[in-house]
Each structure stands twice: as structure tokens, then as C-alpha cells.
C-alpha positions as CSV (number, residue, x, y, z in Angstrom):
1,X,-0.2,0.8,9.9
2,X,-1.7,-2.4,9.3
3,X,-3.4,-4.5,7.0
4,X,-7.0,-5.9,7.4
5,X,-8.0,-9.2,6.4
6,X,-11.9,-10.1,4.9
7,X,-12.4,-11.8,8.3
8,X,-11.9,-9.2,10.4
9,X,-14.1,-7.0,8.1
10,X,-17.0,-9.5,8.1
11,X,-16.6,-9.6,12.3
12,X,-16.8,-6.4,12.3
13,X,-19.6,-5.7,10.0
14,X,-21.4,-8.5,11.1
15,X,-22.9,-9.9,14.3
16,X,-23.5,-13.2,14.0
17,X,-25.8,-14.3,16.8
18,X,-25.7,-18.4,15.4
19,X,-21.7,-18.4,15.4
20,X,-20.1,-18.6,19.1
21,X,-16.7,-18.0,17.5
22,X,-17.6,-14.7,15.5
23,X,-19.1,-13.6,18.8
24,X,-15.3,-13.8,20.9
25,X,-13.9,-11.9,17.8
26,X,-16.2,-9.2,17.4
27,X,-14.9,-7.1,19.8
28,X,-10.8,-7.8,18.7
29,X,-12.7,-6.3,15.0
30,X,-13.9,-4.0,16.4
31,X,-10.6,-2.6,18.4
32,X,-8.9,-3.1,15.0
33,X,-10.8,-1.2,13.0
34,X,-11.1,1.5,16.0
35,X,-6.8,2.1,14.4
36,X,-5.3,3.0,11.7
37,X,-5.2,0.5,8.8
38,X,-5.0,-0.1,5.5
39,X,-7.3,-2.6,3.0
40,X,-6.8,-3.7,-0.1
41,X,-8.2,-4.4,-2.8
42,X,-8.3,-8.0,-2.9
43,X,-9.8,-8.2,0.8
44,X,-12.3,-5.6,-0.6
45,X,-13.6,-8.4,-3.4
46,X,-13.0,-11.0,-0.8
47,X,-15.3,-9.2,1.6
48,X,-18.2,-9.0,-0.9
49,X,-18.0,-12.4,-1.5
50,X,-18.5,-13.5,1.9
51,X,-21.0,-11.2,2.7
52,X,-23.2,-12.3,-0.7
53,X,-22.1,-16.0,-0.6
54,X,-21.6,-16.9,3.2
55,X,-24.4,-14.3,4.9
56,X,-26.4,-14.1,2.1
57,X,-27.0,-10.6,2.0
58,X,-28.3,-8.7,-0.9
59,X,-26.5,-6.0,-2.8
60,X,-27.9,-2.9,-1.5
61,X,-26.5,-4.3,2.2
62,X,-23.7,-5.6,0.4
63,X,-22.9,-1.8,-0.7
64,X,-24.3,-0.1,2.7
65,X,-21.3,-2.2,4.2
66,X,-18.5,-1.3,1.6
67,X,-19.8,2.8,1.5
68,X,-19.8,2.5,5.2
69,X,-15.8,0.6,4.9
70,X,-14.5,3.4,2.7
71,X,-16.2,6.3,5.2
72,X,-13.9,5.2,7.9
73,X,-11.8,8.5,8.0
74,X,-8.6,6.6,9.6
75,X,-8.7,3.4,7.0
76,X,-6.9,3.6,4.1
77,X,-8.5,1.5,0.7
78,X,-6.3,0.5,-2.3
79,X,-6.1,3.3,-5.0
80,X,-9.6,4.7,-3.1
81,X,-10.7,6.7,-6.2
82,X,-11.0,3.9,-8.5
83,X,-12.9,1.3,-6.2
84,X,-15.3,4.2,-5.1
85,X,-15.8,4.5,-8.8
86,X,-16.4,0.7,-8.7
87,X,-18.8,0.6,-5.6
88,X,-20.9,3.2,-7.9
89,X,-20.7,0.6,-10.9
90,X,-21.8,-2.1,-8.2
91,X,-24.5,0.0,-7.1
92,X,-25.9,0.4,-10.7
93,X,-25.8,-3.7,-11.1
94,X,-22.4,-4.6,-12.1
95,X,-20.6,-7.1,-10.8
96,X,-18.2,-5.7,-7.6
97,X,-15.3,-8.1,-9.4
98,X,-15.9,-7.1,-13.1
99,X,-16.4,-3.6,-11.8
100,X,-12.7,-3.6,-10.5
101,X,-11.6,-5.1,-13.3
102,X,-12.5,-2.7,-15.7
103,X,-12.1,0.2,-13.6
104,X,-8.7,-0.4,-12.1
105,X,-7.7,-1.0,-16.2
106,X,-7.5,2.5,-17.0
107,X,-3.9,2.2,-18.9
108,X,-5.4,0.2,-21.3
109,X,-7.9,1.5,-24.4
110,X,-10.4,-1.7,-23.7
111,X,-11.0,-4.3,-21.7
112,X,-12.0,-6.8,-23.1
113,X,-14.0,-10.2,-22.1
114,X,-16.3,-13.4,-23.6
115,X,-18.8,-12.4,-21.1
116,X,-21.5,-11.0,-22.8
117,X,-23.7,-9.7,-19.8
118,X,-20.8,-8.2,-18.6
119,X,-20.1,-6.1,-22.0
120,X,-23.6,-4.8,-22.2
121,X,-23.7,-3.9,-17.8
122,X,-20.6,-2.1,-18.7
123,X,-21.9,-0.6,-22.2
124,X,-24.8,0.8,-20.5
125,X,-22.8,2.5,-17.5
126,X,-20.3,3.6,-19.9
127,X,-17.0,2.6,-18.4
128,X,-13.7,3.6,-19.3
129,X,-12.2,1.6,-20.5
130,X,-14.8,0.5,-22.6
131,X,-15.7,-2.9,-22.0
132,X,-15.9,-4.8,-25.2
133,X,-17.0,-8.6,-26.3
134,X,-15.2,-10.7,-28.2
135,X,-16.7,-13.0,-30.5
136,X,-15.6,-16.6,-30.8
């Protein structure tokens, strides 16, 4: 099995009319993605970066694209359960990177961060671990 980077992701999810080279790797996406494969978790962060940062695209695309990732029957995602529970957090206005965070930190009875919109996303969507602020 093999491993999927972000660009291949964004070539396949994406067709970028403006971009000649995106255009003559489209279809090599597309035959990878039409095999077995695996993705992890940083590509997964990586992916929504490009796709908010580079294409500009808003959230509810942003998650469209990452439901429509994890539905691939034949694609494996790093430790699925917890990013789906992520994508969900995303979905409901969190962050997709602090969503991770806190989600994939199950072992631990917080986590805990100086970001204050962060705490009180998190508070209201009642993660676990609880997200908690620290005070300087």
C-alpha cells in the first residue's frame, strides 16, 4: 500500500483550469487514488491548509472534500475514528488543526493551550479531553 501526499490529494480534488501543470497531474491523482493507499494524518492537515490558504475555499467545501477523502472505501486515514471525530469538530467551527490536537490527545485528562478562542470552541463542543486555558 502506499502513502498519499497533500499534492496528490489537492490534484485530485481539485481541477484547476488556470494551472497547466495541475492539469498533466490530474489524471496520475486520479489513477492513484483509483488504488489502495494510505493517508495520514499530517497530509490530512496539510491538505486543509492548501485547500483554505492556496484555493481559497471555504469550510463547508473544505469538509465536503475531507468527508468525501475518508468515504473512499479502499483508502486508509490515520487512526480513522479520531479524525472523523475531528472533521465533526471542524464542521461545528473548530479549527481542523486544534481539532486534531485535542482529539487525537485522548491519554491525557486536558489539553491544555493560551488560546482562548480555542478553549471556549472546544468548551462549547465539549471535547474530551477538555480543552482548558491557562492563564498567564
Amino acid at each position: 500500500m502506499r502513502s498519499l501526499d497533500t499534492n496528490v490529494l489537492a490534484r485530485f480534488f481539485v481541477d484547476d483550469p488556470d494551472d497547466p501543470q495541475a492539469a498533466r497531474q490530474r489524471p496520475a491523482a486520479i489513477a492513484a487514488l483509483s488504488e489502495r493507499a494510505f493517508v495520514s494524518i499530517t497530509v490530512l492537515l496539510e491538505l486543509e491548509w492548501v485547500l483554505r490558504g492556496f484555493y481559497r475555499l471555504p469550510a463547508t467545501d473544505i469538509s465536503r472534500v475531507l468527508r468525501a477523502l475518508a468515504g473512499i472505501p479502499h483508502l486508509s486515514l490515520e487512526d480513522r475514528d479520531t479524525v472523523l471525530e475531528a472533521f465533526d469538530a471542524f464542521d461545528k467551527g473548530l479549527d481542523l488543526a486544534d481539532a486534531l490536537h485535542a482529539t487525537r490527545s485522548r491519554s491525557a485528562s486536558a489539553f491544555v493551550t493560551f488560546d482562548r478562542r480555542l478553549a471556549t470552541r472546544a468548551g462549547k463542543l465539549a471535547l474530551q479531553p477538555p480543552v482548558q486555558l491557562l492563564k498567564a
